[in-house]
C-alpha positions as CSV (number, residue, x, y, z in Angstrom):
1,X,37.2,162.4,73.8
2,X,38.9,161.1,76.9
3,X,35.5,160.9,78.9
4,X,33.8,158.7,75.6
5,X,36.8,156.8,75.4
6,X,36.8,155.9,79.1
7,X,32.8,155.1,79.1
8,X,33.6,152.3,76.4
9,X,36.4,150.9,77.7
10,X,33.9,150.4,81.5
11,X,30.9,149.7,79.3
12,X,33.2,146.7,77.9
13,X,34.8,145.7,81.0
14,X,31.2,145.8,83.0
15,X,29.2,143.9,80.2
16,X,26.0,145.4,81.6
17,X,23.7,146.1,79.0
18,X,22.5,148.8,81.6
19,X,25.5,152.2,81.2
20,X,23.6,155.0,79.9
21,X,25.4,156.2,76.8
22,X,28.9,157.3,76.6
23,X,27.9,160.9,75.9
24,X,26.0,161.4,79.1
25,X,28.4,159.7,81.5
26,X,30.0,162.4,83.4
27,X,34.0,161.6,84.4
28,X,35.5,162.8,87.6
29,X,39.4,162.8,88.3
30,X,40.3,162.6,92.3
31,X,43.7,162.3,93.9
32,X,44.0,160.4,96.9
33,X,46.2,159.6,100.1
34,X,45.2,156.2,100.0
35,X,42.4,154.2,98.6
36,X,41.4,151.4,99.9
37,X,39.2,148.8,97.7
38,X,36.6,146.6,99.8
39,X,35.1,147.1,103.0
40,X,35.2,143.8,104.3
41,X,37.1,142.9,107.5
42,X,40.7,143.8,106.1
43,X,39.3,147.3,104.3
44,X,37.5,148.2,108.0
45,X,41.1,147.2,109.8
46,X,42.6,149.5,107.3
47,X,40.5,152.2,107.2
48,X,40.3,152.7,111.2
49,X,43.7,152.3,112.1
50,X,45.2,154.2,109.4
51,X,42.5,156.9,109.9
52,X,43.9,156.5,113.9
53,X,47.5,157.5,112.8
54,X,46.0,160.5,111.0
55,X,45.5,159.2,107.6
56,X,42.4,160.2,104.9
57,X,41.1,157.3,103.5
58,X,38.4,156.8,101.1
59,X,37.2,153.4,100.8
60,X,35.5,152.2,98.1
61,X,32.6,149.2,98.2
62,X,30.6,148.0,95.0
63,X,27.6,147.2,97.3
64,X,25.1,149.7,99.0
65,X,24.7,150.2,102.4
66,X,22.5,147.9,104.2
67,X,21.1,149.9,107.9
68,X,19.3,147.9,109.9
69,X,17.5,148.1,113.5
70,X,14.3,146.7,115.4
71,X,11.6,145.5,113.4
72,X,13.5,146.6,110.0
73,X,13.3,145.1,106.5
74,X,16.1,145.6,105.2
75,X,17.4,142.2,104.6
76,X,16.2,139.7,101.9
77,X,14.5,136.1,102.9
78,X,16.1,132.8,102.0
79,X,12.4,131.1,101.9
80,X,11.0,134.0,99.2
81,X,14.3,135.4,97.4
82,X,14.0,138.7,95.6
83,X,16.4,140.6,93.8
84,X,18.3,141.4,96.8
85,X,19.9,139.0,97.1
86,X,22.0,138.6,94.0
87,X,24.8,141.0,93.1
88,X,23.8,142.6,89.3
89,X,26.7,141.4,87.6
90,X,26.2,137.8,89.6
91,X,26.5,134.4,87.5
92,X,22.8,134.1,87.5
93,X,22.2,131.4,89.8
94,X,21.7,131.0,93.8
95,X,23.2,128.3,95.4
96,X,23.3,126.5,91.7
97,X,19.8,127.2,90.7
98,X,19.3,129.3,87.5
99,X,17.5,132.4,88.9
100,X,15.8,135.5,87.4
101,X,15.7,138.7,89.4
102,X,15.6,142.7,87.9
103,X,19.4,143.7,88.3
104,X,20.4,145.1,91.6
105,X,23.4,145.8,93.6
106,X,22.4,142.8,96.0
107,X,23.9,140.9,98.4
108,X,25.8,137.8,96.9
109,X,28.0,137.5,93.5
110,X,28.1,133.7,92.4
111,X,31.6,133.4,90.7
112,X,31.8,130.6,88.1
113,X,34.9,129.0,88.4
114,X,36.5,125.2,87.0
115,X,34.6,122.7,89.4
116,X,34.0,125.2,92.0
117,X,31.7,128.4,93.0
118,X,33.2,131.0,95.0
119,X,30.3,133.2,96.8
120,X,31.2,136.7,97.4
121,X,29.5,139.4,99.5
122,X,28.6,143.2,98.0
123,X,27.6,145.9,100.5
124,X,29.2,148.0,103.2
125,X,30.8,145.7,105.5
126,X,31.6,143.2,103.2
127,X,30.8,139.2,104.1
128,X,30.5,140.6,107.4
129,X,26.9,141.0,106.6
130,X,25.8,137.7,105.7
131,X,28.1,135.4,107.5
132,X,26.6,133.3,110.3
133,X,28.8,135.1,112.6
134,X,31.7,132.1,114.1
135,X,34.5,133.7,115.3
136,X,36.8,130.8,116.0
137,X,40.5,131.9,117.4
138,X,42.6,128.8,115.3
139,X,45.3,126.1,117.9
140,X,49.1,127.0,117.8
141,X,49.5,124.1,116.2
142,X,47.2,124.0,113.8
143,X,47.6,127.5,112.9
144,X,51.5,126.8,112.6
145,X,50.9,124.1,110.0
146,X,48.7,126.4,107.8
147,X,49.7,129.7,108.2
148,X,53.6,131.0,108.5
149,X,55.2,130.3,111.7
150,X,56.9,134.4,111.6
151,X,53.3,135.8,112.0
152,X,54.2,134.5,115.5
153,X,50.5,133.1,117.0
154,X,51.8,134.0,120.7
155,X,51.8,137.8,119.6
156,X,48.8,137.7,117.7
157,X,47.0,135.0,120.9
158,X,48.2,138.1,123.3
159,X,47.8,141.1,121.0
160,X,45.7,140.9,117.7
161,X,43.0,138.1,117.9
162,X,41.5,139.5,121.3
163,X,41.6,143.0,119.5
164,X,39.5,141.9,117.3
165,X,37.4,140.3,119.7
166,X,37.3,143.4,121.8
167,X,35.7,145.2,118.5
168,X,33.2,143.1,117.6
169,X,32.0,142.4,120.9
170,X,31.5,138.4,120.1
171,X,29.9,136.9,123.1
172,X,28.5,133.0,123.1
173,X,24.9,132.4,123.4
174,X,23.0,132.1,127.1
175,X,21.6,129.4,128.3
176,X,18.2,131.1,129.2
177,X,18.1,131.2,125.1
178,X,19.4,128.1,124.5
179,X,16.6,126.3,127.1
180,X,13.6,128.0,124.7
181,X,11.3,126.2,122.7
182,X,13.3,127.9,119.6
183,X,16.0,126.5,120.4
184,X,15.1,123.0,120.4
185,X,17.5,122.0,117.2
186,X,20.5,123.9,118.7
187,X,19.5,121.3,122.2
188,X,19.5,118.5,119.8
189,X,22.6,118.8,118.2
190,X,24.5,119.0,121.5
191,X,23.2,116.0,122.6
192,X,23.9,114.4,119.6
193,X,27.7,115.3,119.5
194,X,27.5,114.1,123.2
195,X,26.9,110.8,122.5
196,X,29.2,110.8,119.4
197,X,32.1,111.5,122.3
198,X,33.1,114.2,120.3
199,X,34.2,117.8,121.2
200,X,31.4,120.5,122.2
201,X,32.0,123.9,122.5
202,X,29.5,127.1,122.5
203,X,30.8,129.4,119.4
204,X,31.7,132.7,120.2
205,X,29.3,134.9,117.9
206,X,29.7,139.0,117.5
207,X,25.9,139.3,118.2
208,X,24.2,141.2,121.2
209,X,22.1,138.0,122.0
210,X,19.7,140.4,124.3
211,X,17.8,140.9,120.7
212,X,17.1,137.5,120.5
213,X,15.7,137.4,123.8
214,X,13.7,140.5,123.1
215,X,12.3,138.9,119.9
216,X,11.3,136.5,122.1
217,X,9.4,138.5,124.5
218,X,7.6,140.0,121.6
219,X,9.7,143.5,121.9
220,X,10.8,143.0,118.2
221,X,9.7,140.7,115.3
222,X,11.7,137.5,114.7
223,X,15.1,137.6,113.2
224,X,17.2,135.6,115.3
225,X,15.2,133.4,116.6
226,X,13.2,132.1,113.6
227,X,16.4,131.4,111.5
228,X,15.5,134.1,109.3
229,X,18.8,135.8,109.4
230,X,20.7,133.9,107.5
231,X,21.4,136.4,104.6
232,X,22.0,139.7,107.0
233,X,19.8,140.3,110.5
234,X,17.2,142.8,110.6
235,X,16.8,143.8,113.7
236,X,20.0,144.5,114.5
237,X,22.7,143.6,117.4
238,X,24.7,141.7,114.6
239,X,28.4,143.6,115.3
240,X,29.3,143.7,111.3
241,X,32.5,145.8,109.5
242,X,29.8,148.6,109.0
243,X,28.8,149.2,112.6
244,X,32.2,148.5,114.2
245,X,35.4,149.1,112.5
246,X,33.7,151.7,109.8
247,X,31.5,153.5,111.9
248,X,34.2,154.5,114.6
249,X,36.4,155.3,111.1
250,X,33.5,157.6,109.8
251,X,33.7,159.0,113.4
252,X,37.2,160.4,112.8
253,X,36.2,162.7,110.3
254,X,39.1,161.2,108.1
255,X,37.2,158.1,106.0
256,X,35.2,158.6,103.4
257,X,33.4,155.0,102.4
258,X,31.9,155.3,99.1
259,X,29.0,152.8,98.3
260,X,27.8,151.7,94.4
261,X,31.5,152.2,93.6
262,X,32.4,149.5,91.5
263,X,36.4,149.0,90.5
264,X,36.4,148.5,87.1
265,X,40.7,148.1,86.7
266,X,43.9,149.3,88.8
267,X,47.0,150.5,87.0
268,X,50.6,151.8,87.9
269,X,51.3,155.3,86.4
270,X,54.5,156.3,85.0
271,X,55.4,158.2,88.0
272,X,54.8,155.0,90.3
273,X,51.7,156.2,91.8
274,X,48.3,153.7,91.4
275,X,45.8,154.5,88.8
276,X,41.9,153.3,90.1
277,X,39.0,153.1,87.2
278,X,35.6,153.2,89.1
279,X,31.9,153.3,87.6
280,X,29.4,154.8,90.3
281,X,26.9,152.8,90.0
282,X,22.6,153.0,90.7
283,X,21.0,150.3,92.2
284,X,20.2,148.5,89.0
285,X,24.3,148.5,88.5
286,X,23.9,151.1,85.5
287,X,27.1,153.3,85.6
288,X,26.0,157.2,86.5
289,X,29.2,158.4,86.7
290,X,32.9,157.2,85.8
291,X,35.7,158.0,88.2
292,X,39.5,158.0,87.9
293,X,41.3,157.9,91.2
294,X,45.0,158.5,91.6
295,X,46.6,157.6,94.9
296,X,50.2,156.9,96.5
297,X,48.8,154.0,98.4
298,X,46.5,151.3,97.3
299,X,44.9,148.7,99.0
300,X,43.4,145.6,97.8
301,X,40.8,144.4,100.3
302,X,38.2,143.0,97.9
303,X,38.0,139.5,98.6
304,X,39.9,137.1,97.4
305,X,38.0,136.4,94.2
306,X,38.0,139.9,93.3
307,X,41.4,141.1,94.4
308,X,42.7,138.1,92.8
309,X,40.9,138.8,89.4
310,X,41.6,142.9,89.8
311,X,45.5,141.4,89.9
312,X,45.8,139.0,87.5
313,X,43.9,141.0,84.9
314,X,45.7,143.9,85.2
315,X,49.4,141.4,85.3
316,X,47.5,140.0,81.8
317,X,46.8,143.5,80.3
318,X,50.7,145.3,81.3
319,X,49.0,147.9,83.4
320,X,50.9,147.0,86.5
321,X,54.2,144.9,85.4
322,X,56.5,143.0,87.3
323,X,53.8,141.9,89.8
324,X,55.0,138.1,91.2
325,X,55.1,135.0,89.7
326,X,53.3,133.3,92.7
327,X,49.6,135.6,91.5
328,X,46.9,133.9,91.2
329,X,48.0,130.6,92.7
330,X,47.5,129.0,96.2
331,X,44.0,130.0,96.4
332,X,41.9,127.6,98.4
333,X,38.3,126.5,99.6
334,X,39.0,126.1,103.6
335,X,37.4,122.6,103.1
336,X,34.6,124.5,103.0
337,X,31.0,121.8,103.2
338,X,27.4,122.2,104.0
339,X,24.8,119.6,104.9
340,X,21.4,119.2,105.5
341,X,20.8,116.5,108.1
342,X,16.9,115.2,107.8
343,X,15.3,113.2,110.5
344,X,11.8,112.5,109.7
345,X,10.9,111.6,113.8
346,X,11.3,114.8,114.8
347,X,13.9,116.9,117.1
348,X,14.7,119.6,115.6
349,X,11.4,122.0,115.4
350,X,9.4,124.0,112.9
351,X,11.1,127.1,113.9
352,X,15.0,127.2,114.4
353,X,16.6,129.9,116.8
354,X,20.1,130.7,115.6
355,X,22.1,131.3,113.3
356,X,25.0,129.7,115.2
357,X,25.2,128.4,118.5
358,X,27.3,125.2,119.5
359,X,30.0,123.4,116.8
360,X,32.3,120.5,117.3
361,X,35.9,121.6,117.3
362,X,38.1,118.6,116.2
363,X,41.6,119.9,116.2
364,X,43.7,117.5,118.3
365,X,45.5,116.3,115.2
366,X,46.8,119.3,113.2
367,X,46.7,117.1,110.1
368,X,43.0,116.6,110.1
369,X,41.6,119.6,112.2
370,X,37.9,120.4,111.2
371,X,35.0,121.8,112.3
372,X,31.1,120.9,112.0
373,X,28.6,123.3,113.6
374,X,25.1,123.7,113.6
375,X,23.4,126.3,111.8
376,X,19.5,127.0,112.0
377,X,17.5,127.1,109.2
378,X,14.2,129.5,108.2
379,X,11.3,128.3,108.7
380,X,8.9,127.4,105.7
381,X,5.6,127.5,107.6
382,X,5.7,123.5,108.2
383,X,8.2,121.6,109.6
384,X,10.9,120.6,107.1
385,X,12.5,118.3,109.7
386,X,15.7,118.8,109.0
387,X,19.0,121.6,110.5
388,X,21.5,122.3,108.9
389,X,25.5,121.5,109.7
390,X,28.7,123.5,108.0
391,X,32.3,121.9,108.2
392,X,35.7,123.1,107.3
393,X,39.1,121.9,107.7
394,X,42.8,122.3,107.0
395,X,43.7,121.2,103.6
396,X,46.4,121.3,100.9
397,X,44.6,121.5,98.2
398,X,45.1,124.6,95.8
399,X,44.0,126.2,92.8
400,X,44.5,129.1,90.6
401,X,43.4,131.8,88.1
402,X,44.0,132.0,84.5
403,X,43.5,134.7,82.3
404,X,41.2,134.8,79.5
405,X,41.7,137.3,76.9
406,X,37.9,136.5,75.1
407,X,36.5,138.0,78.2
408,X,38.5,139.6,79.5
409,X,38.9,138.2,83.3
410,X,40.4,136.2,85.1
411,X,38.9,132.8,85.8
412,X,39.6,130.2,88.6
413,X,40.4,126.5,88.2
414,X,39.6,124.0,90.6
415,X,40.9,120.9,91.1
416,X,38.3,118.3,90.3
417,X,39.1,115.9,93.7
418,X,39.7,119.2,95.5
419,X,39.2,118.6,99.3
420,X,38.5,114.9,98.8
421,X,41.2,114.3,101.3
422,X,40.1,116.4,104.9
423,X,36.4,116.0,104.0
424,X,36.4,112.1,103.8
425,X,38.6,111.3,106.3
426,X,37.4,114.3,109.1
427,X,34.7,116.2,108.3
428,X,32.0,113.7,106.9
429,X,33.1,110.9,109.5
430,X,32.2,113.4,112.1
431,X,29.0,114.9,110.5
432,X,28.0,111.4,110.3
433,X,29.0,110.4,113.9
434,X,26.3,113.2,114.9
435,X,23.9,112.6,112.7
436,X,24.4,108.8,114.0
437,X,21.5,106.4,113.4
438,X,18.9,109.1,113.7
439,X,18.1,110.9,109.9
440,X,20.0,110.9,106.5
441,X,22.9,113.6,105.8
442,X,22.8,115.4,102.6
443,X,25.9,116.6,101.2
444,X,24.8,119.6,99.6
445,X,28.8,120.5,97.8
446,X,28.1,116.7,96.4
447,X,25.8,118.4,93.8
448,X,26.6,122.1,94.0
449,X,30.7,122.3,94.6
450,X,31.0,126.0,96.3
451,X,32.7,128.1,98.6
452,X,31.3,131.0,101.1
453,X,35.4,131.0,102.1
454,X,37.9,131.9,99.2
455,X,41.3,132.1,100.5
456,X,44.7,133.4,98.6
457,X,45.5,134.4,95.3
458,X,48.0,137.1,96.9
459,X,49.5,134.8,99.1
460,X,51.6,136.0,102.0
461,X,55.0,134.5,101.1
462,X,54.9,134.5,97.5
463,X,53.5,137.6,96.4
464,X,53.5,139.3,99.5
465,X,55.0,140.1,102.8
466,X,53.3,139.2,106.3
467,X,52.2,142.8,106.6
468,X,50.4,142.7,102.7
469,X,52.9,144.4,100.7
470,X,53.4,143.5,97.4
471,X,56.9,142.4,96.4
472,X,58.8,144.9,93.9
473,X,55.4,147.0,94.3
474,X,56.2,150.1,96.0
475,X,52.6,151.4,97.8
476,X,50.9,148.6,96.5
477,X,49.1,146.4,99.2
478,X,46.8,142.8,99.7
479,X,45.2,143.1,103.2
480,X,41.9,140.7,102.9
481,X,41.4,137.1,102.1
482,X,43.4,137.1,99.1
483,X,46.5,137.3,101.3
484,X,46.2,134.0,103.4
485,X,47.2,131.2,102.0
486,X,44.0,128.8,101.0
487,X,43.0,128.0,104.8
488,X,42.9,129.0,108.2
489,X,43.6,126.7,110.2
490,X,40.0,124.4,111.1
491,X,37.9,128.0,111.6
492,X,36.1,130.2,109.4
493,X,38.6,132.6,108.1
494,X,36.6,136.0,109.4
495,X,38.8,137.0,112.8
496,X,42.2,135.8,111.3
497,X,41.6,137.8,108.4
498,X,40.8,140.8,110.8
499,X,44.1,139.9,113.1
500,X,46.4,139.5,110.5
501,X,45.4,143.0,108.9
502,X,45.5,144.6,112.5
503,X,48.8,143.0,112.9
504,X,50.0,144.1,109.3
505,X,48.8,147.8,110.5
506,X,50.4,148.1,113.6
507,X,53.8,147.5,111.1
508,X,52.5,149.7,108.4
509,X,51.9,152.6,110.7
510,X,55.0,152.2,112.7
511,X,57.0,151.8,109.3
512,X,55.2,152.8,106.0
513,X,53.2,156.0,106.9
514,X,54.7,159.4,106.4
515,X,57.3,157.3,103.6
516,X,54.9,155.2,101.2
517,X,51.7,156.0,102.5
């Protein structure tokens, strides 16, 4: 009865049309040390350094794995899109275009929000595996105006953010790479912030750029240097969550990661410990098994859309009470924009090495910091005459998640204006200073609002402290995006994420394991 029971209540929560029936759904009860929900950047912090201090971990990730190496084909391509790219539960669009692939456990989840789309990664390693790759260290100042002052940016300068560094091995691109014919756009835009008179810096990447000068010497097909990378690398070389932080956790004999494990709903139990529903999952997303997973120690590393909606529902539905008033607010965009800058004469080539190689880094003023970079594109057989620029930038603007008992979830609300403010006064400006006379730029969040960046939800302050914990929540923690507070600080929010969990865990070891965890 318990097992039926249990299959209904994931079969509503799912809405996949795909569960095999409730009578053939085997359920599984595990007790746990700690479980840790996402393998992002903060679920790879947390699984390695607790598994460091002697700690059994299993980690949990909705995705599949995703193992790449030379000449693999692992990966899906932008230019023909299959069902691996979209996550089977997904809104069932890409990029704003209505789509229809056979269900998979793919890469990307479009969440629907109010006047904004939040895109979340699936698979071991988290976003790690389709972000272009920036690791950008934020100013004191900036960071001090967007993030709390008591993280204390001279510790994490000295101790955290060049930890993280060390780990993914980031490394900016050579210019024996750069000088290549495939590089030609990268060459372009350089020259073009040049003459702009604004800021140009090389972008420190966590990519072993001797495979794109392999592909280039024919050792390899192209992956890097054709701009075909842009939703996960094939060959290789690319230093994600999965071949980093996870592996040398796996190494210790003490991590268990757990792919096609989908969290369905956390609880509290009545003896304080944290109650985790899970469907295993095939690749089509059809649950093959239901788990329930009892731990001492939980740990929300998600995302921020999913931690957030995880949270909030289970606030809505009393299965963890007394969580903070601040849930579900302060989540923000990080000004995120993309464009597509066109120039019909020419300059930027029918085939785009990449994916990120120079950016503009306009942070003088704290109250307008921002970024633009250049990102290559795939080629399409022709030449589409056109690159493609990303900017983000400090703002204030916030939204939150409401519940809504019809479905069941929790959904976010967007202001309509949202970053109106950083994007019209820094970041277009400064596209458009590029750009200059030469080509027309296309704001792409114009006619499809989104987000690759969701920030908060969990915020570090209100519903937690610096280190993650949730307040009045005894062995209860946020250590991923939902814990920074909407923005981070002019950079893509990857290595802060990373140094404020390796901070968090150097406190949580020193001071929570062997008590709470």
């Amino acid at each position: 009865m318990a097992a039926a029971g249990a299959a209904a209540a994931a079969g509503s929560l799912t809405g996949t049309a795909h569960a095999a029936p409730a009578t053939r759904i085997k359920l599984t009860r595990e007790d746990h040390r700690v479980v840790v929900i996402g393998s992002g950047f903060g679920g790879g912090v947390t699984a390695l350094r607790l598994a460091q201090a002697g700690v059994p971990v299993v980690v949990l990730e909705r995705g599949r794995r995703w193992r790449t190496g030379p000449n693999a084909k692992t990966f899906p391509s932008a230019t023909a899109p299959d069902k691996r790219i979209l996550w089977c539960r997904s809104a069932p669009q890409l990029f704003g275009r209505p789509v229809a692939f056979d269900p998979y456990v793919g890469l990307v989840e479009a969440v629907v929000g109010e006047n904004m789309t939040a895109l979340c990664a699936a698979g071991v390693g988290g976003g790690s595996l389709v972000y272009q790759g920036m690791t950008l260290q934020p100013a004191q100042d900036v960071f001090n105006r967007e993030l709390p002052e008591q993280l204390d940016w001279s510790l994490m300068n000295r101790v955290h953010y060049p930890r993280v560094a060390r780990m993914l091995q980031i490394e900016t691109a050579p210019d024996r790479l750069i000088d290549t014919p495939n590089y030609r756009a990268v060459r372009t835009f350089a020259r073009h912030v040049r003459s702009a008179h604004r800021p140009l810096s090389k972008i420190p990447m966590p990519i072993d750029w001797n495979y794109a000068i392999a592909e280039l010497q024919g050792k390899m097909a192209p992956s890097y240097t054709d701009g075909s990378g842009a939703l996960g690398v094939n060959n290789g070389g690319k230093h994600t969550i999965d071949v980093t932080y996870l592996a040398a956790a796996e190494r210790t004999g003490l991590v268990d990661v757990r792919p096609q494990h989908e969290v369905i709903d956390v609880a509290r139990t009545r003896d304080g410990r944290w109650r985790v529903h899970v469907n295993r999952i095939d690749a089509t997303g059809a649950t093959v098994e239901q788990k329930i997973l009892t731990t001492r120690a939980l740990v929300m590393s998600a995302g921020s859309m999913n931690t957030t909606k995880l949270l909030v529902r289970a606030a809505a539905r009393d299965q963890i009470t007394d969580l903070p008033d601040g849930l579900g607010h302060g989540w923000g965009t990080n000004a995120d924009r993309i464009y597509v800058w066109s120039d019909p004469s020419g300059g930027f080539g029918a085939v785009q090495g990449g994916p990120v190689v120079y950016g503009s880094l306009n942070w003088s003023n704290p109250e307008l910091a921002h970024t633009v970079i250049q990102a290559s594109i795939p080629g399409f057989g022709l030449d589409a005459h056109s690159t493609m620029m990303v900017g983000f930038g400090v703002s204030d603007t916030r939204g939150h998640f409401v519940y809504d008992s019809a479905t069941g979830q929790a959904r976010l609300r967007w202001p309509h204006e949202g970053d109106a403010h950083i994007q019209t006064r820094a970041i277009h400006p400064t596209a458009q200073a590029i750009v200059g006379g030469q080509g027309v730029l296309s704001d792409t969040n114009a006619v499809f609002p989104s987000t690759w960046h969701g920030l908060g939800g969990a915020n570090m302050g209100t519903v937690c402290d610096l280190d993650g914990r949730v307040r009045e929540q005894r062995g209860l923690y946020v250590l991923d995006g939902a814990l920074i507070p909407g923005n981070t600080a002019a950079c893509n929010p990857s290595m802060t994420i990373a140094a404020v969990a390796e901070r968090a865990m150097d406190n949580l070891v020193r001071n929570d394991v062997g008590s709470i965890i």
